[in-house]
N, C-alpha and C positions, 0 to 999 in steps of 0.2 A: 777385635783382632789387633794385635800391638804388631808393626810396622817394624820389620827388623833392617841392619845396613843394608842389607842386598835388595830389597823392597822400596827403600828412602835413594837408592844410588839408581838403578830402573827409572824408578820415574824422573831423578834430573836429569839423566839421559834423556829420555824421553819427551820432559820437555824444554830441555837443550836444542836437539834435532828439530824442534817444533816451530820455536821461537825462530830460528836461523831460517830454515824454510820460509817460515810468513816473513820475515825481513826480507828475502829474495822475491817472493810475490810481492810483495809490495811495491819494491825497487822496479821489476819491469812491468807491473799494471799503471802505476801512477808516475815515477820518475822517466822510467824511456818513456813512454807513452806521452808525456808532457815534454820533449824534446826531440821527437819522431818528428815535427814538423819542420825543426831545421832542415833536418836531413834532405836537402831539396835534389836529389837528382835521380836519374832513371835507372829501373833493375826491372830487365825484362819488360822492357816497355811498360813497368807500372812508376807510381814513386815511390823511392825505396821507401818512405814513412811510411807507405801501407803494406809492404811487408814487415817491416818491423812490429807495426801496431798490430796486423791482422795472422800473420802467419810466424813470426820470430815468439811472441806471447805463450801462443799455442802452443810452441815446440817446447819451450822453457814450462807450463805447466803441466805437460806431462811428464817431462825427465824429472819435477820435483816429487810427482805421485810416483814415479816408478823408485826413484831414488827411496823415497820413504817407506812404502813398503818393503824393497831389500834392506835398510839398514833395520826397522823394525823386528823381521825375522829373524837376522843376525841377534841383535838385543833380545829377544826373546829365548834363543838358544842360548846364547853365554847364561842367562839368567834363570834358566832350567822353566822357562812359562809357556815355550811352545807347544801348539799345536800338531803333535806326533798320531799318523793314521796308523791305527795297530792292526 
């Protein structure tokens, strides 16, 4: 099967969105996470370094799964490859 523009522009989209996503995982599993111990003072009587580590991480890699499935189905529908229930 020969790969036409619209097939070769899809997947650099695709993995465009991908590559940027994993740069943002990485940014807050290993960079805050490796400077979450500055962070020395109280939030809610905890250290704010453990929410950032334990509970800021969390919130950040669900908005990148939610984020990537809505731009996914957007991509999908401009590029006529969605999943339509008939």
């Amino acid at each position: 099967m020969q790969l036409t523009e619209k097939h070769r522009q899809y997947w650099r989209k695709n993995l465009n969105i991908t590559a940027i996503l994993l740069a943002i995982w990485f940014f807050v599993t290993f960079v805050v996470g490796y400077f979450a111990r500055d962070l020395n003072f109280s939030f809610f009587g905890w250290p704010f370094s453990f929410w950032v580590g334990a509970q800021g991480a969390l919130v950040v890699y669900v908005a990148i799964i939610g984020f990537y499935a809505w731009y996914m189905n957007k991509l999908d529908i401009e590029h006529g490859v969605d999943e339509t229930e008939e």
